[in-house]
Structure formats: C-alpha cells, structure tokens
C-alpha positions as CSV (number, residue, x, y, z in Angstrom):
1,X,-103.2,-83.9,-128.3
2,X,-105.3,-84.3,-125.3
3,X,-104.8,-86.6,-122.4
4,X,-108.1,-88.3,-123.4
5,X,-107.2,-88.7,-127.2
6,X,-107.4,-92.1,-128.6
7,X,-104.2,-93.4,-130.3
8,X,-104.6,-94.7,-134.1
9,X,-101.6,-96.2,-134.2
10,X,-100.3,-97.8,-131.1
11,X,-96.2,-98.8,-130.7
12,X,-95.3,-101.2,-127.8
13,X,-92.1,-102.6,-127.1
14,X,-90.3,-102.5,-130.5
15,X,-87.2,-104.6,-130.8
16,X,-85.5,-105.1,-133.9
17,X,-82.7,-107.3,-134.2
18,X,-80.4,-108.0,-137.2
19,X,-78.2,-110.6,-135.9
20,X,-76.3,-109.4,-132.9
21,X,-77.0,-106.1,-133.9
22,X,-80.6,-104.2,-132.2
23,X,-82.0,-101.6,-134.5
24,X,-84.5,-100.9,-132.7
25,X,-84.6,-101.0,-128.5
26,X,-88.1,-100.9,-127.0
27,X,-89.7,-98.3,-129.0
28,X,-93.4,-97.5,-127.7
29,X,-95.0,-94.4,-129.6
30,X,-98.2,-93.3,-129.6
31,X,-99.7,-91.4,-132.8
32,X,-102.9,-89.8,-133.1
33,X,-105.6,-89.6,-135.9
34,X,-105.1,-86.8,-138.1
35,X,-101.5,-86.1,-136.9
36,X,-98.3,-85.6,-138.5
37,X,-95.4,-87.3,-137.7
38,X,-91.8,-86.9,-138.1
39,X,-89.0,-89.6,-137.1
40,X,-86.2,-87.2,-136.7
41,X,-82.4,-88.4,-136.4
42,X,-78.8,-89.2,-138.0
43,X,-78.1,-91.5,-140.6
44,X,-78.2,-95.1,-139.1
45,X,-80.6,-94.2,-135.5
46,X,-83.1,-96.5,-136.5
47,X,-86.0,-94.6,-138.3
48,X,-86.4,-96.0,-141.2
49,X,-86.2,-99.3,-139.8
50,X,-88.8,-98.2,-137.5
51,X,-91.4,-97.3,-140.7
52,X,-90.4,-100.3,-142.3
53,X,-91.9,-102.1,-139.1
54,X,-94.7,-100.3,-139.5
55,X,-95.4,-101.0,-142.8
56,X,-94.5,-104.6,-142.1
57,X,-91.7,-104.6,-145.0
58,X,-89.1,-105.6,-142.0
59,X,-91.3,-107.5,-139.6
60,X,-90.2,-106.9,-136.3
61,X,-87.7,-109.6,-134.0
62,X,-90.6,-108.7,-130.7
63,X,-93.2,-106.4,-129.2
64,X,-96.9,-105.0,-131.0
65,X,-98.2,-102.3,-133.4
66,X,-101.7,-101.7,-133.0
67,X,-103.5,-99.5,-135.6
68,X,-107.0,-98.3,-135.7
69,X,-107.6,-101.4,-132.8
70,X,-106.3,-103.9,-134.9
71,X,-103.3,-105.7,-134.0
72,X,-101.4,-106.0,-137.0
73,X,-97.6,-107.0,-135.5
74,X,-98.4,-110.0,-137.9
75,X,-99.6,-109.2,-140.8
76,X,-97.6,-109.2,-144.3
77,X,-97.6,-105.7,-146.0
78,X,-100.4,-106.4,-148.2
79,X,-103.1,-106.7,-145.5
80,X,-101.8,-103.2,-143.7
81,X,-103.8,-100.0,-144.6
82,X,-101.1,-97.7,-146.0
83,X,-99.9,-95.7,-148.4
84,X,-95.8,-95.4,-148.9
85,X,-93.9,-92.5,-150.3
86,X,-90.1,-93.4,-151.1
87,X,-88.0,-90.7,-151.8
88,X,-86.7,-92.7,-155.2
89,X,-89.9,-91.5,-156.3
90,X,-90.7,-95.8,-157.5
91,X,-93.2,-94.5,-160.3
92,X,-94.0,-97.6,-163.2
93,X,-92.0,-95.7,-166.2
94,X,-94.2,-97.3,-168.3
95,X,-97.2,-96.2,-167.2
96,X,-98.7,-92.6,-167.9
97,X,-99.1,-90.5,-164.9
98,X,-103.2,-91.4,-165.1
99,X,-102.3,-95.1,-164.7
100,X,-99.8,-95.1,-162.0
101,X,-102.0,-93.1,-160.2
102,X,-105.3,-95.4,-161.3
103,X,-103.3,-98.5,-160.2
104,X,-103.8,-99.5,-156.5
105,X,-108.0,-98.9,-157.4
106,X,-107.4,-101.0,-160.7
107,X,-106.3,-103.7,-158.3
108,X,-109.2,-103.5,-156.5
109,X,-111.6,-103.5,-159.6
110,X,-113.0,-100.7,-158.8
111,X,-115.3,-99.4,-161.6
112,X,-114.0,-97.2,-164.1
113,X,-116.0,-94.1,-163.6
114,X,-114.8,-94.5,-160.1
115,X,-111.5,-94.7,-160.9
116,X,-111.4,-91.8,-163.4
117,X,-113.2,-89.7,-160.5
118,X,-111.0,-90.6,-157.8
119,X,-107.4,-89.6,-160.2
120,X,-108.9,-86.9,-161.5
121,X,-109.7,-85.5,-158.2
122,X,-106.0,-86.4,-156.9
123,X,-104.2,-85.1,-159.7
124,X,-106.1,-81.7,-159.6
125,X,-105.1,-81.6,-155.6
126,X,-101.8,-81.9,-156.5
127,X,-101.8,-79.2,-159.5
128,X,-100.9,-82.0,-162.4
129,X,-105.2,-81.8,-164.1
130,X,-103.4,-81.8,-167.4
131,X,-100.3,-84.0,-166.5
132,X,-102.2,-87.7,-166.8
133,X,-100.9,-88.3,-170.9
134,X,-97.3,-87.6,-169.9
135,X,-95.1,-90.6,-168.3
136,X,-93.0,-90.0,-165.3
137,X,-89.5,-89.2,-167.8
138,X,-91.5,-86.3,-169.3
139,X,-91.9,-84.6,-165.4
140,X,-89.5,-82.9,-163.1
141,X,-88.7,-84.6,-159.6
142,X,-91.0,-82.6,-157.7
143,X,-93.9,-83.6,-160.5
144,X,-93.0,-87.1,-159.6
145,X,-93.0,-86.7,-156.4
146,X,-96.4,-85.3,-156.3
147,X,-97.5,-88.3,-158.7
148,X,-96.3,-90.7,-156.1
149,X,-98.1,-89.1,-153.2
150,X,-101.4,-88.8,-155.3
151,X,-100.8,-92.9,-155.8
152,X,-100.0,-93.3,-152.4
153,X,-103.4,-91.8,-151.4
154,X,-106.0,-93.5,-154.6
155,X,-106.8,-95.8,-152.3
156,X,-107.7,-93.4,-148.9
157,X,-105.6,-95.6,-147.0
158,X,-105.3,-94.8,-143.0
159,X,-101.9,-94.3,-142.4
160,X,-99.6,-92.4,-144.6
161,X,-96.2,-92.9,-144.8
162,X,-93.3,-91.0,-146.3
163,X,-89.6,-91.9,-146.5
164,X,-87.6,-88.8,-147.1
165,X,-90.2,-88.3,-149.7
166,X,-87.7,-84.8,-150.4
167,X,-84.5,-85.9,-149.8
168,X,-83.7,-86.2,-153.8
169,X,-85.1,-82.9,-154.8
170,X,-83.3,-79.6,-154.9
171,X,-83.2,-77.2,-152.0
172,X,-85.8,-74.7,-153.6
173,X,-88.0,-77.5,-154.9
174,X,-88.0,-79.2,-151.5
175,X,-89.3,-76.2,-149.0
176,X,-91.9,-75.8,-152.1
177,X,-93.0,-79.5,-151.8
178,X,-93.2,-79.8,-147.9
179,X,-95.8,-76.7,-147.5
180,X,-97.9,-78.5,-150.4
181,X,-97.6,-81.9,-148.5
182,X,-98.5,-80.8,-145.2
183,X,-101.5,-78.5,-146.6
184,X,-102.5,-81.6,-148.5
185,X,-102.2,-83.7,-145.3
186,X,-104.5,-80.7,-143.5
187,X,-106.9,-81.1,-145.8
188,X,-107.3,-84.8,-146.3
189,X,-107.0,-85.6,-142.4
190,X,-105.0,-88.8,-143.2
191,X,-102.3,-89.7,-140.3
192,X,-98.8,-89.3,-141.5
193,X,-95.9,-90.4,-140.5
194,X,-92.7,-89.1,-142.0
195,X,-88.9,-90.4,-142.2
196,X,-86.0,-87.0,-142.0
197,X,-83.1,-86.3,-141.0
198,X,-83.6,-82.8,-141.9
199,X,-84.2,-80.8,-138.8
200,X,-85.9,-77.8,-141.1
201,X,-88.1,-79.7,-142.9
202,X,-89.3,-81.6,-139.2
203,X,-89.6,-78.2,-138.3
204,X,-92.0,-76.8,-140.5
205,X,-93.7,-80.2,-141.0
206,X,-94.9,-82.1,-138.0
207,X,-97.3,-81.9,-135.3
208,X,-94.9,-83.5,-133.4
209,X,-91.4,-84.8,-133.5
210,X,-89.6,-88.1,-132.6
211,X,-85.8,-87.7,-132.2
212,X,-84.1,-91.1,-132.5
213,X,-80.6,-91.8,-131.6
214,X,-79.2,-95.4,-132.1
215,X,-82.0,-97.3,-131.8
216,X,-83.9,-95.4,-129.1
217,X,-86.4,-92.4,-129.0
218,X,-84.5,-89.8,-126.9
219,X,-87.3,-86.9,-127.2
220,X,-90.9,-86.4,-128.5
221,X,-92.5,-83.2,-128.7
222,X,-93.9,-80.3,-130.6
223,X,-91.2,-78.6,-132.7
224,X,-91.3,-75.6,-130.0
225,X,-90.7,-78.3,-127.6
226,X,-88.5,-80.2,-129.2
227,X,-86.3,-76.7,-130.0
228,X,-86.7,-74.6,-126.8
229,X,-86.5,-77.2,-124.2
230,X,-84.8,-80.0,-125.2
231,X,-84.3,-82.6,-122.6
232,X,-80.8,-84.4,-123.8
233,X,-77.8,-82.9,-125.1
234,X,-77.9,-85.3,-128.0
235,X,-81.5,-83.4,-128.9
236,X,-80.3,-79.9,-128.1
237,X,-77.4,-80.3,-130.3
238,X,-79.2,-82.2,-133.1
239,X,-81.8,-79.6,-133.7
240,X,-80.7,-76.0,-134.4
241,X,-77.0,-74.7,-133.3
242,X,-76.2,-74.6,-129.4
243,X,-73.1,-73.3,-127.5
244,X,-71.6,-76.0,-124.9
245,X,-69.3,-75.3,-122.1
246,X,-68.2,-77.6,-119.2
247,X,-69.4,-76.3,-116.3
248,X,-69.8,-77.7,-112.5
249,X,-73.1,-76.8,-110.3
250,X,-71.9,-74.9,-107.3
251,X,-75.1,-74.0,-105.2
252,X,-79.0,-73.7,-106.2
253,X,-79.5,-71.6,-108.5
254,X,-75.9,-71.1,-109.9
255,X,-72.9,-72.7,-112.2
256,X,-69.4,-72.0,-112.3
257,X,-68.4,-71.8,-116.1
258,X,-64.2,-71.1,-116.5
259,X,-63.6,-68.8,-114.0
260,X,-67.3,-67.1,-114.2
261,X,-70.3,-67.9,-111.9
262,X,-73.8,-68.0,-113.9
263,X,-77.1,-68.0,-112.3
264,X,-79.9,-70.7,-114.0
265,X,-82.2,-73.0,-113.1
266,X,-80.1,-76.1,-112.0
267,X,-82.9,-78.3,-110.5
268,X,-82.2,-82.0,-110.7
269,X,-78.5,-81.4,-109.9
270,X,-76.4,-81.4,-106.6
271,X,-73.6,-79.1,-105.5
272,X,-70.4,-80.5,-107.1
273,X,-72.1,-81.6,-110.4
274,X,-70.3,-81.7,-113.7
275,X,-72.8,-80.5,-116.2
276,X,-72.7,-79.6,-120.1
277,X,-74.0,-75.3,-119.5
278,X,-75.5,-74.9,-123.0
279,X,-77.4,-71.9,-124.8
280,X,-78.3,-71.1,-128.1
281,X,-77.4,-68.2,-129.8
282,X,-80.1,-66.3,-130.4
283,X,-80.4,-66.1,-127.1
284,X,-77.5,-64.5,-126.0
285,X,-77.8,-60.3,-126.1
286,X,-75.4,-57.8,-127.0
287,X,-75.3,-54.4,-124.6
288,X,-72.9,-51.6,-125.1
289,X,-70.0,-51.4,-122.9
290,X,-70.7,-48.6,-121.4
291,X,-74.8,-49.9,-120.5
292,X,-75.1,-49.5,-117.1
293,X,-78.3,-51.4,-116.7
294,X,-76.7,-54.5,-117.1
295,X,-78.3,-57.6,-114.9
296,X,-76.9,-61.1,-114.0
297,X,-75.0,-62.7,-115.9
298,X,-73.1,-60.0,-118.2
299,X,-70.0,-59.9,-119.2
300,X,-67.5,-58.0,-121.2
301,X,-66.2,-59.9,-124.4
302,X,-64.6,-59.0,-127.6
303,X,-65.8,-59.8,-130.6
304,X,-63.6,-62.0,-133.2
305,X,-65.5,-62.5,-136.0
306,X,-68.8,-61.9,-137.8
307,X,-70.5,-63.8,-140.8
308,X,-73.4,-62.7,-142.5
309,X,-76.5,-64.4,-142.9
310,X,-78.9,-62.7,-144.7
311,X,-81.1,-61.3,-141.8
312,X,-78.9,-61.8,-139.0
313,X,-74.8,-61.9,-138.2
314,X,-73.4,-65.2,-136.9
315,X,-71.0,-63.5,-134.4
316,X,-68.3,-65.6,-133.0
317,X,-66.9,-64.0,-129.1
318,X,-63.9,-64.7,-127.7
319,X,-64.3,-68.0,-125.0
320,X,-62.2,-66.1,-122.6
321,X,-65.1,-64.1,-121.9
322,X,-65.6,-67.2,-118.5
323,X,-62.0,-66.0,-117.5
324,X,-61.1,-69.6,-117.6
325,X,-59.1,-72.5,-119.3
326,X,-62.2,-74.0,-121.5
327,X,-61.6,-76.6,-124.2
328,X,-65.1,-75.9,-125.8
329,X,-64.9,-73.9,-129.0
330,X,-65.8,-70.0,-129.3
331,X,-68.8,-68.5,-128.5
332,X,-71.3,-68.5,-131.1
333,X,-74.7,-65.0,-130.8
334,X,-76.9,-64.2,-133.3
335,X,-77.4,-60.6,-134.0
336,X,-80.3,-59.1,-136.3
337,X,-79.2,-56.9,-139.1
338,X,-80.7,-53.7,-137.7
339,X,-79.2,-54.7,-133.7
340,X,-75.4,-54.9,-135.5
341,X,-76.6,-51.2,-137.3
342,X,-77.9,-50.0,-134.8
343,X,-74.3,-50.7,-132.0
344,X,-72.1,-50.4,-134.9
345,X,-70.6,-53.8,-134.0
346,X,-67.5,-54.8,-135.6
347,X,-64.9,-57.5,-135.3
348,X,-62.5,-55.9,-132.1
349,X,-65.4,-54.2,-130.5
350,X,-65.7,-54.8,-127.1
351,X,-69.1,-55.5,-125.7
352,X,-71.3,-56.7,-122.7
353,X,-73.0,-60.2,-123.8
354,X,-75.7,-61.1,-121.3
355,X,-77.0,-64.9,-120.8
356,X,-80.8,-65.1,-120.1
357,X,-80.6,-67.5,-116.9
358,X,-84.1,-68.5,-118.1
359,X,-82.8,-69.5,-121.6
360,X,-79.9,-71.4,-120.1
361,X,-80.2,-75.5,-120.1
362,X,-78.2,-77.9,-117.6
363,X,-77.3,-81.6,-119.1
364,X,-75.6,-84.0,-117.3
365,X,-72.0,-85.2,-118.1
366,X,-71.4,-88.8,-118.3
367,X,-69.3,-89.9,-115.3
C-alpha cells in the first residue's frame, strides 16, 4: 500500500478482556480497501477474538474500530457492513441453495427480479448455475462452502470476513477453494479479512499478513516479508521451517556459533550478546569437499540422513559441524532433486555446507 493510502478499516487500541484474562492487548491495524487480510497465529493468540470484535459479535472491553469513517466500536452486529464466512459452513438446511443465498436481500425486500439477478449472478461466479434446487445435504463441503461465501456477498457488503472458511475441508479440496476465493476476492474488490492458522494457505492468500501471538500482533507484512525477514523468533519459527542455534555476538560483523565463528549482519547487537543464530534451510548450500572456491562461512559436515520430498531432499547434517557442545537439534538443508543427482549425495558423505551471511537472521535471547 502506499504511504498516502486511506485505511477502510481503522484498529486503535484493542483490548479485550474476559475476566482477568486479556485476549486481546492494544491491537491497532490498519487495512486498506481492496486488500486481503490474513490473521495468522496458534490456536488461542487471539485472532478470532480479534474478527469477532470486528464484526461486533464480542464487543470489545476498550479502544475504536473505525470502518469506511464511521466509528462503529458501538454498534451491535446488525448495523455493521459485513459479510461472515464460518468454517461450519452455518447454511439453513432447510432452505435450497437459491434461498440461502436469496436471504440477506429477502430481508431487505428487495424486489424479486432483483433478487433472482443478484443469486443468479453469485451462484454462476462460484460455478453452482445449476445447484439453486439442491439443499445444502445434497452438496459436498467445498459446494457449501462456496454457497456460504456467495450468501456472505448477496448483499455487497464492505468488509468480508472469513473464519477458517477451509479449515473443515480436505487437503485437495482446500488449496482448490483458496485460489477460487482469492480470484473471487480480485475480482469483486471487496476488503477481506481472513482468520488461519495455516501458514500455506496465508501464504498464497493475502496481501498481507498479521502474525498474532498471545494477544498481541508480533509481525505485519507481505508474505515475502513476513517469510524472508522475519523480525521475531516467534515469527521466523511460526512460518516455514528454520534452524536455531545459540550463538553469542563477538565483534561487528561476526558470531561465534559452538566452536565456529560466522560472519552476518549483527546490527542492533553489542559484543557479548547472547543471540538465537537462525537460517532456513533452503538456504544453506552444499559444495563438494574437494571445491576449492569455497567462501566465508563453509564448513565440512557429514551428512546423517536424507528424506525425500517430492522435489527436493530434507537433509539432516551432523550439529558438530560448529565444533562445539550445542543443545539445539541437527541441522536441517534442503537440496533440489537434480543438486542431490547431480553430487551423488548420500547419507555418510562428507560435504562443505556454506551459510549465506546475507540469509543469516540475529534474534535476541531473553535474559
């Protein structure tokens, strides 16, 4: 977004208490028209609690919301421009699929031919033209799904919101769904916001991501950001797979990891710092032993495992490869299929593994 965009939906100082317990701890989020939106986080860090605010289904305990310039911190549900997605699908079983999708503009009296227009058109976005006879028992899950977004939308509401609108489908259904959501989204402009805790389908969804962790955001960004530069170790080990080692700053420029020293960016620490040294593994390269172009940062390591994963290896390298006492786990590289061919690596080989220092993150460790 740019830096002169107008917010449609404005957060300010969220607080949400249940009894002694706070939800919710000064959330303030900006979200722009035409954007999607994912909350991203664990079980229990406060997102859905955060849509429900939105929504006003769980008024919040203090601070504003602010959508389209109208404060609405107040207002009951029914006087909020939305439309909800749950992922229970909440379809009227006794409705046909043209009636649940006909009943939000019902309520409204709109006229008929409007009405049978407006469903029409829905239901043909959504690929279910010849679905409106059948009730929501004669559908798969990813039919009803689709019926509850096209309800969700009858009434062109402002602000979109889904509540892990997948989460009860099956794994091939569900990356099928999310590209027809978010080219629906595309081409209805409507803002969305959506609840996960599925890093993948944040991912591939959103525009931009909010990672939550117990109450608070810790991270929003684009999903490049949000993956290649995270800026807490909660985030960088939340999204994706990441190798940690303890490791303690020792002069600009450079960590001591085990017994090895590693070159990286370490501004914001001092000399003496404990830090968490992480990298993902991707990012780490393989060399042959015998390579003598190797630059900073390489170093010989055997390899003790290898899984494969369709179109790379998950290669697991000995941690002694710092030449220290660690208590972090093994070392974790992903190799493509043709780079494994193409070295002949095998479980015993001996390699050179280099570490990027650009690719390398510094977090601090708690004192």
């Amino acid at each position: 977004m740019t830096s002169d965009a107008k917010p449609f939906l404005q957060i300010q100082n969220l607080v949400k208490k249940f009894g002694d317990f706070t939800a919710l701890s000064d959330i303030s989020l900006d979200v722009y028209e035409s954007e999607f939106v994912c909350f991203l986080g664990p079980s229990g860090c406060g997102k859905t609690t955060l849509l429900r605010a939105i929504a006003g289904l769980d008024i919040q305990t203090y601070g504003t919301i602010i959508q389209d310039d109208k404060d609405i911190s107040a207002l009951p549900s029914s006087k909020r421009d939305f439309g909800i997605v749950f992922q229970s699908y909440a379809l009227f079983p006794n409705l046909t699929i043209y009636k649940n999708v006909a009943y939000g503009l019902e309520n409204r009296k709109l006229p008929k031919p409007e009405i049978k227009a407006r469903v029409n058109e829905l239901l043909e976005l959504v690929g279910l033209h010849d679905q409106g006879d059948k009730y929501p028992a004669q559908l798969s899950g990813g039919q009803q799904q689709r019926v509850a977004l096209s309800r969700a939308m009858a009434t062109s509401p402002g602000l979109l919101l889904l509540d892990e609108p997948l989460s009860a489908l099956d794994a091939r259904v569900r990356v099928h769904l999310r590209s027809e959501i978010k080219d629906l989204q595309r081409r209805l402009g409507v803002t969305t916001i959506m609840v996960t805790h599925d890093q993948e389908e944040a991912l591939t969804m959103a525009d931009r991501i909010v990672v939550m962790n117990q109450g608070v955001i810790d991270q929003v960004g684009t999903p490049e950001e949000i993956y290649r530069t995270p800026t807490t170790e909660f985030v960088a080990d939340f999204i994706g797979t990441m190798n940690f080692f303890p490791g303690e700053v020792v002069k600009n420029g450079q960590v001591k990891v085990g017994g090895t020293l590693l070159s990286c960016s370490t501004d914001g620490f001092q000399n003496g710092d404990q830090v968490s040294v992480a990298i993902r593994p991707e990012d780490v390269n393989a060399q042959d032993i015998s390579d003598d172009t190797a630059t900073e940062n390489t170093l010989s390591a055997t390899i003790e495992n290898m899984e494969f994963l369709g179109s790379f290896y998950r290669v697991t390298i000995d941690k002694n490869i710092f030449s220290g006492d660690l208590d972090s786990d093994h070392l974790l590289a992903d190799f493509s299929v043709n780079l494994v061919r193409r070295k002949d690596i095998k479980p015993g080989n001996v390699l050179n593994i280099a570490f990027p220092k650009d690719l390398i993150r510094l977090f601090p460790v708690a004192p």
